[in-house]
Legacy VTK file of the C-alpha trace (Angstrom):
# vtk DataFile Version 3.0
C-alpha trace
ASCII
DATASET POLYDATA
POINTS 336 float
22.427 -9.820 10.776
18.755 -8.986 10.985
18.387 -5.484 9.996
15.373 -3.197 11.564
17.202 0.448 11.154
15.032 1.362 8.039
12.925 -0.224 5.053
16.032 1.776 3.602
18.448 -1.616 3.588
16.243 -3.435 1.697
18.315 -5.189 -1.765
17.086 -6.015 -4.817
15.935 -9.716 -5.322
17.113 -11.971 -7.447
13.996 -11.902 -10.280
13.931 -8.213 -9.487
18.237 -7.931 -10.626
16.667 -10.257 -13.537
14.011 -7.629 -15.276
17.186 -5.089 -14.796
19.598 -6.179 -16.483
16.810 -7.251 -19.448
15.553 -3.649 -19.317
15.041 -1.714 -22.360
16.767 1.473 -22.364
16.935 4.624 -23.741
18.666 8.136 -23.554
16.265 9.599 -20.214
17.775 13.483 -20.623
16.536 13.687 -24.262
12.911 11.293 -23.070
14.321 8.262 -24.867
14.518 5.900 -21.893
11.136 3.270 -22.525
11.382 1.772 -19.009
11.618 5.484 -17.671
8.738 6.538 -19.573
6.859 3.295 -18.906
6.912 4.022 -14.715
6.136 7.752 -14.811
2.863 7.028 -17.584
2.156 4.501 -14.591
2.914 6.159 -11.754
1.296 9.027 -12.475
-1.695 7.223 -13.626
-1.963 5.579 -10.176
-2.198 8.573 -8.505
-4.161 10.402 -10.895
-2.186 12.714 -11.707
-1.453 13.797 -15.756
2.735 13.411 -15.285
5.229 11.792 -13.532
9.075 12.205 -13.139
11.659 10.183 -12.102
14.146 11.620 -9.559
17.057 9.631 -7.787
16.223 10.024 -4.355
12.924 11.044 -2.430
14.673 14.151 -0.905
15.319 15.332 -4.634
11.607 14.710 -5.128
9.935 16.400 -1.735
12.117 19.498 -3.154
11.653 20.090 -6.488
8.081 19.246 -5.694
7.297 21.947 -2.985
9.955 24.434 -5.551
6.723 23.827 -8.037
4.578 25.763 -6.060
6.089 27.649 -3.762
8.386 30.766 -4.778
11.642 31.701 -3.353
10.691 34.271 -0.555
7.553 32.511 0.480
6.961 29.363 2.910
5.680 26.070 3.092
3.902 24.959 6.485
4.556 21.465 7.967
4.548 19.079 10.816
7.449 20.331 13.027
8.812 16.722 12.608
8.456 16.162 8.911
11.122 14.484 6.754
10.847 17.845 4.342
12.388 20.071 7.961
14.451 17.181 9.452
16.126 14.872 7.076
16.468 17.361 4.303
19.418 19.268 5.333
18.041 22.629 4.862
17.740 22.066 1.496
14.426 24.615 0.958
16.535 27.579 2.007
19.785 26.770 0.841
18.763 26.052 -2.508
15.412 27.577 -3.478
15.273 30.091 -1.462
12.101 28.882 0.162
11.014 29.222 4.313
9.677 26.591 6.278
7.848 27.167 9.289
6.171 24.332 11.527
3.643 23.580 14.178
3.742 20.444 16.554
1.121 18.302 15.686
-0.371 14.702 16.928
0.027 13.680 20.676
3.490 12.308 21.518
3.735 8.459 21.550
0.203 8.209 20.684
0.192 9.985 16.839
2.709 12.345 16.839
2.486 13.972 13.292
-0.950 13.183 12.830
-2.776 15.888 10.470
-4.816 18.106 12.053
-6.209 19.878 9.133
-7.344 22.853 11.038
-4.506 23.213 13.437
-2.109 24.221 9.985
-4.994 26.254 8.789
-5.115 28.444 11.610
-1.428 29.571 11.023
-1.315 29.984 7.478
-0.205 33.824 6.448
-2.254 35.907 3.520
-0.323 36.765 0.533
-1.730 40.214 0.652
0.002 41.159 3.516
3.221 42.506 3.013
4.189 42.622 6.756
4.593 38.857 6.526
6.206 35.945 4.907
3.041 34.555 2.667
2.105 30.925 2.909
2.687 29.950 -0.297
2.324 25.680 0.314
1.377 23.247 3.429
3.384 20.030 3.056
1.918 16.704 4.569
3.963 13.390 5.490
2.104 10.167 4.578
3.242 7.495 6.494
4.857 10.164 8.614
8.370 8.574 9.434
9.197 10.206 13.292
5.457 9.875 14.103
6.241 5.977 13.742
4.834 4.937 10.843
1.365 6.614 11.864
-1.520 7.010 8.334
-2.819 10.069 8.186
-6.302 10.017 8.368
-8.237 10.479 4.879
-10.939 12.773 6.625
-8.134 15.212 7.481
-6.599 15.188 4.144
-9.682 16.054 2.560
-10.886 18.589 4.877
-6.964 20.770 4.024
-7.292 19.647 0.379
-11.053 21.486 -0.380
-9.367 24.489 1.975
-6.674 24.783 -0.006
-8.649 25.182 -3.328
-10.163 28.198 -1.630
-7.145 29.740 -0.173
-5.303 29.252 -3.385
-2.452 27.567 -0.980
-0.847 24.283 -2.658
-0.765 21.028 -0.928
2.489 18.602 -1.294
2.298 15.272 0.081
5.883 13.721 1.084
4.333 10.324 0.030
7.787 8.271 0.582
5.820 5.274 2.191
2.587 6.482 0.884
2.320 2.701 -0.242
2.333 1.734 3.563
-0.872 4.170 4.003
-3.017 2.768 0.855
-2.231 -0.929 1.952
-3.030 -0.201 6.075
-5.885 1.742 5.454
-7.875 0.643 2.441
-7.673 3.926 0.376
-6.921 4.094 -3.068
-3.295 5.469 -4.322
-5.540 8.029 -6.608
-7.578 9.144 -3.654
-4.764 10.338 -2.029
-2.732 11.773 -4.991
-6.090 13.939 -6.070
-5.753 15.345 -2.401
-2.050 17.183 -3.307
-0.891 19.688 -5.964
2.325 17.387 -6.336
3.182 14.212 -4.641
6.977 12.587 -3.668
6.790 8.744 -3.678
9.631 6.297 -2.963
10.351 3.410 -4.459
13.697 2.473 -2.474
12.078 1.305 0.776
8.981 -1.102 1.498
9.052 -1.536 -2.520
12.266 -2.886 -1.946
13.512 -0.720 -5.250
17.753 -0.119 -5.308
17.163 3.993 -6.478
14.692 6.271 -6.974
11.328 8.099 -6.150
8.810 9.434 -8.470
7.092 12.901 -8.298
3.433 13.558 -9.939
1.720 16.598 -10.811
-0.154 18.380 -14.090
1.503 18.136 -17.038
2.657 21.778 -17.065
4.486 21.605 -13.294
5.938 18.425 -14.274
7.935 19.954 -17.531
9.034 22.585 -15.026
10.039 19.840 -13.191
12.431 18.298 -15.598
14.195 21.787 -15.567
14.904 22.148 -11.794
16.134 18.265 -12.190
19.206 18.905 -14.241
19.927 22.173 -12.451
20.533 19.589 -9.536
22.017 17.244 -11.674
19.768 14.531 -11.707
19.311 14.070 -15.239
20.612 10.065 -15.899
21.274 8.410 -19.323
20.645 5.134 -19.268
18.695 5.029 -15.838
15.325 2.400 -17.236
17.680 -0.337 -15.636
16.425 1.370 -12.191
12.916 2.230 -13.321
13.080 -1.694 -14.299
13.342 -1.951 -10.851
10.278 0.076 -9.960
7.787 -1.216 -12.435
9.231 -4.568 -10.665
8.419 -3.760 -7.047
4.926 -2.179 -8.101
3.610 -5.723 -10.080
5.026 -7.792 -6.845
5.922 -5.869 -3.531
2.950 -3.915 -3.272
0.490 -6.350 -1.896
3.010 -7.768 0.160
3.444 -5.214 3.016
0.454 -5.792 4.235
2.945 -8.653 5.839
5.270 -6.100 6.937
2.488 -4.510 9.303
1.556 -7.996 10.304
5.532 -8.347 11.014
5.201 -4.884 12.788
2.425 -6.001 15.048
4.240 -9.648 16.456
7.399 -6.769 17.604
4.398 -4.436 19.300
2.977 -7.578 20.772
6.385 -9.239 22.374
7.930 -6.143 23.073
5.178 -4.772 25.483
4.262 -2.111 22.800
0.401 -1.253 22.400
-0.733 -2.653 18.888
-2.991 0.083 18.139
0.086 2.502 18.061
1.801 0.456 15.475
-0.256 0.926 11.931
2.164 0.034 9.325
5.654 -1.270 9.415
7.177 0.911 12.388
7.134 0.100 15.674
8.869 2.690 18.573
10.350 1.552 21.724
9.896 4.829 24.381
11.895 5.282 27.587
14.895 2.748 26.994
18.208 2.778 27.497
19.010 3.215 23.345
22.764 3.394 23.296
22.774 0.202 25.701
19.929 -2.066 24.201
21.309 -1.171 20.796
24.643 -2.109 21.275
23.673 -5.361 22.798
21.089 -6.013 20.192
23.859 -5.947 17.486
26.547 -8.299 19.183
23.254 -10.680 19.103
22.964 -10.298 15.334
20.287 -7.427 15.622
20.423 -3.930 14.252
17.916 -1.342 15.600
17.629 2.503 14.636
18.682 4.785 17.890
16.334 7.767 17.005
17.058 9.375 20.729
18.666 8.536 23.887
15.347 7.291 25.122
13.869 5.869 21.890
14.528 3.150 19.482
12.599 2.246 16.318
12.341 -0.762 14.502
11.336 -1.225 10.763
10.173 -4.204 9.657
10.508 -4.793 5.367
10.930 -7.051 2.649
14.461 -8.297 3.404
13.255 -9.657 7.171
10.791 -12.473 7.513
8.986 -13.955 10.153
11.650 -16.000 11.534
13.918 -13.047 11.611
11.022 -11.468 13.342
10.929 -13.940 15.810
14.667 -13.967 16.208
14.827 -10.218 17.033
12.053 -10.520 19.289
13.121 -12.879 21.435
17.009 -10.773 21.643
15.266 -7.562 22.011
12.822 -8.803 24.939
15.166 -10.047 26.614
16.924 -6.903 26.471
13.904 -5.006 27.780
LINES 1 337
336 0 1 2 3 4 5 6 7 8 9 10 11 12 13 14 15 16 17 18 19 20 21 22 23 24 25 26 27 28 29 30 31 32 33 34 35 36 37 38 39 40 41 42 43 44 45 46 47 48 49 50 51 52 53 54 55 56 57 58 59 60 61 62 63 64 65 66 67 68 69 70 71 72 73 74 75 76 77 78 79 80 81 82 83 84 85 86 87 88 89 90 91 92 93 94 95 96 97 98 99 100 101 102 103 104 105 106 107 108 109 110 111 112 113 114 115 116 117 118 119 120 121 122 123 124 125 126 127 128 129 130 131 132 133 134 135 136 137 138 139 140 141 142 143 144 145 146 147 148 149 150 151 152 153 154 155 156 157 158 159 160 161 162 163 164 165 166 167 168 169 170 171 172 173 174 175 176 177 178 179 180 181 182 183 184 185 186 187 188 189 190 191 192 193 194 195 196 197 198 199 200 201 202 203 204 205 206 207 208 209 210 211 212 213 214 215 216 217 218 219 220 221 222 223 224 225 226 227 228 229 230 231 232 233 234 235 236 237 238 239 240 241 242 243 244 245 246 247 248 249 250 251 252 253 254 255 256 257 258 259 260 261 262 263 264 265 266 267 268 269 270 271 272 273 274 275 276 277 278 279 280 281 282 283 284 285 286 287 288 289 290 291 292 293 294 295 296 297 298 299 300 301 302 303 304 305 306 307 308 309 310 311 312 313 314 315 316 317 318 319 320 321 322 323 324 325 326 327 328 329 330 331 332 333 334 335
């Protein structure tokens, strides 16, 4: 079966299962875990950022990060199709007592989700006003996921980031496939980490990792942090068998999704999609018959994601090469 849903599905490889089950391990709860240590001094380095923590999932991580600096009774601002409002089941309000509010961003099928810097600007609340619910934090998706894998561009980033120190509003960056942006676009992992207040970034998809994300911030948030991560009880033991896993994917997988986007761009090109809307590893199929195509794709040996009635997306990752590239494309075209 040739798997597009998600760079989700992605398994270990067989070196990778290798440096786990060798991996040096410690205690993580009482900061006795080497491996664990060993990925957040890097991580965090990489992004330049003073700490790092290691959290289980990337939901876990978006949350506790935007709990860092915003307080219960204020809101973060987002992209009305973020991960953070979508795919995060509420979890702001229903935990930390935080609002979200959002504005639709980007042009539909052509950079949905793409930063306007101003545009969030514009509808940010003062904290002096007691009338209203003060915007506390803006949160920004980089690769946004529903805007199809789309970077968001650096100018943009910059232009909300010097705001921001200003406006004494925080900026966190839902950096799940923030790997995807650094390798499409050029830019440096610690240009975009000095551009947020805290940063999310996953290790479990295009790194082709089992578990876990890793949050970044100052020193001080990130010991805050380590609270708010055993009130949710996700403080492991023995967990450097999974950061063995990271440290892994970031020596070897890194570099290599640049062949994911290439993979990305064959789809575009059989599938009647315009390249320049693809720009990492995602590539959207509007106006189909989902249900149908998707059904038929998988008695062919072909799994797609069904993101709408009318839409499909397809992910290409580690665990699909070019000949299962090929394969898909000539099922799904025919399809079409």
């Amino acid at each position: 079966m040739i798997d597009l849903r998600s760079d989700t599905v992605t398994r270990p490889t067989a070196a990778m299962r290798r440096v786990m089950a060798e991996a040096e391990v410690g205690d993580d709860v009482y900061g006795e875990d080497p491996s664990i240590n060993a990925l957040e001094e890097r991580v965090a380095g990489m992004f330049g950022h003073e700490a790092a923590l290691f959290v289980p999932s990337g939901t876990m991580g978006n949350q506790i990060g935007m709990r860092l600096v915003c307080e219960p009774g204020q809101e973060v601002l987002c992209d009305a199709d973020a991960h953070v409002v979508t795919y995060e089941m509420g979890a702001a309000a229903a935990i930390f007592g935080i609002s979200t509010r959002t504005v639709v961003s980007g042009t539909p099928g052509r950079g949905q989700g793409r930063l306007d810097a101003q545009q969030l600007i514009d509808q940010v609340r003062p904290r002096d006003d007691w009338h209203l619910t003060a915007t506390a934090a803006i949160a920004v998706e980089n690769t946004h996921n529903r805007g199809g894998g789309i970077v968001q561009p650096l100018d943009e980033l910059r232009s909300l980031w010097n705001w921001s120190r200003e406006a004494g509003v925080a900026v966190h960056l839902d950096g799940a496939r923030i790997w995807n942006a650094a390798v499409a676009s050029g830019t440096e992992l610690a240009t975009y980490g000095r551009l947020a207040d805290t940063a999310s970034v996953c290790l479990s998809k295009g790194l082709g990792a089992p578990v876990g994300s890793v949050l970044v911030s100052s020193a001080e948030r990130i010991a805050t942090a380590r609270l708010w991560r055993k009130r949710l009880g996700g403080g492991m033991r023995q967990a450097g068998v999974l950061a063995a896993a990271g440290l892994y994917a970031l020596d070897h997988h890194l570099d290599r999704l640049a062949e994911d986007h290439e993979h990305a761009q064959l789809l575009a090109k059989r599938l009647g999609v315009d390249p320049s809307s693809v720009e990492t590893n995602m590539v959207v199929l509007d106006d189909v018959a989902a249900p149908v195509i998707a059904e038929a794709a998988k008695a062919q040996g072909v799994l797609v994601s069904q993101v709408s009635a009318r839409k499909i997306r397809l992910v290409t990752h580690l665990d699909v090469d070019r000949a299962a590239v090929d394969r898909a494309a000539d099922v799904l075209a025919a399809l079409l």
